[in-house]
C-alpha positions in Angstrom: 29.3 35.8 44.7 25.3 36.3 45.6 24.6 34.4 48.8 22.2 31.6 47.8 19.3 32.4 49.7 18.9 36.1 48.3 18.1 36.1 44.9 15.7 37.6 42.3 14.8 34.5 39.6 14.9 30.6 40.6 15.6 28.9 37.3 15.1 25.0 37.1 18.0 23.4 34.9 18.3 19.5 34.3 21.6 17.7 33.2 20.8 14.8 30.6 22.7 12.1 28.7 24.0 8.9 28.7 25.7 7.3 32.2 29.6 7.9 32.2 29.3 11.3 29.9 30.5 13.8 33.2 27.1 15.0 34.4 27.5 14.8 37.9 31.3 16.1 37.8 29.8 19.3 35.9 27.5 19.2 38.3 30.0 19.4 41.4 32.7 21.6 39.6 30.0 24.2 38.7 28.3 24.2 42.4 31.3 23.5 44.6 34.3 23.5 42.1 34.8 19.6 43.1 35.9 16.7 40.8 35.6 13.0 41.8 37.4 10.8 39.7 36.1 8.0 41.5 32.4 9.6 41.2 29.6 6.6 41.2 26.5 6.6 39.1 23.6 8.6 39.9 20.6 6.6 41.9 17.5 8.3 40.8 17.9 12.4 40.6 20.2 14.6 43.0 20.5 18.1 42.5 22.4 21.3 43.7 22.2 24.8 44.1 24.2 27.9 42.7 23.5 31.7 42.7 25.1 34.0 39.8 24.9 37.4 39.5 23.0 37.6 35.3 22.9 41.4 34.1 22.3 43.1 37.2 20.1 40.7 38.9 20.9 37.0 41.0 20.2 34.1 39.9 19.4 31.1 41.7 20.3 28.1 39.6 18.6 24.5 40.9 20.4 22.2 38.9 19.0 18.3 38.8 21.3 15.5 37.1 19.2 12.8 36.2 20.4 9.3 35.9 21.5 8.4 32.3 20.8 4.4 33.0 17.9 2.7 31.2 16.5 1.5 33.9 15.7 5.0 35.8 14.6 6.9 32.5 10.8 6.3 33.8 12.0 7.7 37.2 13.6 10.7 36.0 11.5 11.8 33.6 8.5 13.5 35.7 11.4 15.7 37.0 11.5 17.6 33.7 8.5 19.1 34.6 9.5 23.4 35.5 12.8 22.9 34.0 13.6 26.0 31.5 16.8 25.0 30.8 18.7 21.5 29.8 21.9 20.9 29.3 22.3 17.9 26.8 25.4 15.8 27.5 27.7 13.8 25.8 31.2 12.6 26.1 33.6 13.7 23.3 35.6 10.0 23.6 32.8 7.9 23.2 30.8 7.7 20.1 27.8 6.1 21.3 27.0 8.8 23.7 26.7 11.2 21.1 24.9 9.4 18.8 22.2 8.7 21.6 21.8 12.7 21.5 19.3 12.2 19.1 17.0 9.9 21.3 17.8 12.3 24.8 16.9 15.0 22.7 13.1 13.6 21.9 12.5 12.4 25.5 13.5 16.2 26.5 11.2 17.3 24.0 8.5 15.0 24.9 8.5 15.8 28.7 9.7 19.3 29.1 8.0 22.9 28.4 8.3 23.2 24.9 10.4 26.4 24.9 13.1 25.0 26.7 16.6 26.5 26.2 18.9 23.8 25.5 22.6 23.7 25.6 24.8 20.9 23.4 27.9 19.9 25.7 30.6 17.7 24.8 32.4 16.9 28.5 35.8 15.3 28.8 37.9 17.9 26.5 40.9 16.9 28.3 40.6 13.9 26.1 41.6 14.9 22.8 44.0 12.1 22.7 40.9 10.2 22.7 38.3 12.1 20.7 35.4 9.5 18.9 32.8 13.1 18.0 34.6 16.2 16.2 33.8 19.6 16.8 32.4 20.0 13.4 30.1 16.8 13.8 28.5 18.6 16.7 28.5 21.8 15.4 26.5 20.2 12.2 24.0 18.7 14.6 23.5 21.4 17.0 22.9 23.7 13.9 20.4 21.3 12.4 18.6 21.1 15.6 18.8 24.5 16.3 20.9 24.2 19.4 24.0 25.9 20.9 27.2 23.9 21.4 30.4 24.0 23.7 32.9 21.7 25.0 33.8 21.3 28.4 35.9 19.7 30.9 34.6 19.1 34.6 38.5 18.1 35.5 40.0 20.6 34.4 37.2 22.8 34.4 37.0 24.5 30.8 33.7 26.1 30.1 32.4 24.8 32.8 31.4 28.4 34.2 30.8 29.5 30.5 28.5 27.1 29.8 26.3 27.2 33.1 26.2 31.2 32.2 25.1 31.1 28.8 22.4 29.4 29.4 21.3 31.1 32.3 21.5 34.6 30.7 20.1 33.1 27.8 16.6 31.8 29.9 17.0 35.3 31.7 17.5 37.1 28.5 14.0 35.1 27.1 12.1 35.6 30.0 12.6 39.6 30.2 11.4 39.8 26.4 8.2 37.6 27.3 8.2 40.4 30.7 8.6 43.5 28.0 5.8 42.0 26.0 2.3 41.0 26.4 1.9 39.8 23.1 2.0 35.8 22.7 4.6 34.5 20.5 4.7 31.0 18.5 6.0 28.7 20.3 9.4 27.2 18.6 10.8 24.1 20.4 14.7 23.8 20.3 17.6 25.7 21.9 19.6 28.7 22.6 17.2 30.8 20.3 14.2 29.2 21.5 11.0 31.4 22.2 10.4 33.1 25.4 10.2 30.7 28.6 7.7 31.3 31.7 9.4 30.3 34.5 7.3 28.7 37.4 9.1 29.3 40.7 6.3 26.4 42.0 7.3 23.8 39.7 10.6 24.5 40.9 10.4 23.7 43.9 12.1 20.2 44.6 10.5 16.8 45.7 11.9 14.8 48.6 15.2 14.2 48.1 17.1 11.2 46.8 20.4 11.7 46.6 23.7 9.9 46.0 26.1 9.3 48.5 34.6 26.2 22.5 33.7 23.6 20.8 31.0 24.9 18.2 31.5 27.7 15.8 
């Protein structure tokens, strides 16, 4: 494991979706491999640090879960600004959180660098029992949108580790083609095969702190 103050890239990835869906359990289980079943709503924005080692080089991954409730979306959504990654959340046992995809997905779109990689997640796995969204639903709409798609569980911790790593290879893998070329290329909003991504170590860099207390084919 890279020590977290010695690394090469500092890549700036935001957690979205509804309140309830598992944000800051992924969150926690991907940074310090903890799970709170008891975990309260997010006041505001916290985030967390992780460094992974991405095809020969560290990675320092700031990770910032934004509060799903209605009433901080005006708060939360200056703090798109340097992401180059998002992962878009929703909880496999509740309908309505996936069917609100559609309206995270524009306010990402709206607020963040257009060449944003974005990941489709459906947390909870360890609900099947319970399952409202099937894997082919998702896979549908992450297809139409362009997106990539996987299903995790922060309790039990399946995919969580995949999921954080794909993207993160997939903004490193992006950013050394834009490095390898000089050449501009159109910009194509979206996800996983989203255009190259300039990553701006200054818009990274966090404000004071307010902190609380597979699936597709």
């Amino acid at each position: 494991m890279a020590k977290d103050d010695d690394y090469d890239y500092l890549f700036k990835i935001v957690l979205i979706g509804d309140s309830g869906v598992g944000k800051s359990n992924l969150l926690s289980r991907f940074t310090r491999d903890e799970f709170n079943l008891e975990s309260k709503s997010t006041i505001g924005v916290e985030f967390a640090t992780k460094s992974v080692p991405v095809n020969g080089k560290t990675i320092k991954a700031q990770i910032w879960d934004t509060a799903g409730q209605e009433r901080y979306r005006a708060i939360t959504s200056a703090y798109y600004r340097g992401a180059v990654g998002a992962l878009l959340v929703y909880d496999i046992s509740k309908r309505q959180s996936f069917e609100n995809i559609d309206r995270w997905l524009k306010e990402l779109r709206d607020h963040a660098d257009p060449n944003i990689v974005i990941l489709l997640v459906g947390n909870k796995a360890d609900l099947k029992h319970l399952r409202a969204v099937t894997q082919d639903e998702a896979a549908s709409f992450a297809e139409q949108q362009g997106l990539a798609c996987i299903e995790t569980s922060a309790l039990d911790s399946m995919n969580v580790e995949t999921a954080f790593h794909r993207i993160l290879s997939e903004i490193y893998n992006l950013m050394s083609k834009k490095t390898l070329s000089d050449r501009p290329e159109p910009s194509r909003p979206g996800g996983m095969r989203g255009a190259p991504i300039r990553v701006d170590e200054e818009n990274t860099r966090p404000p004071p702190a307010r902190s609380s207390g597979g699936c597709c084919r």
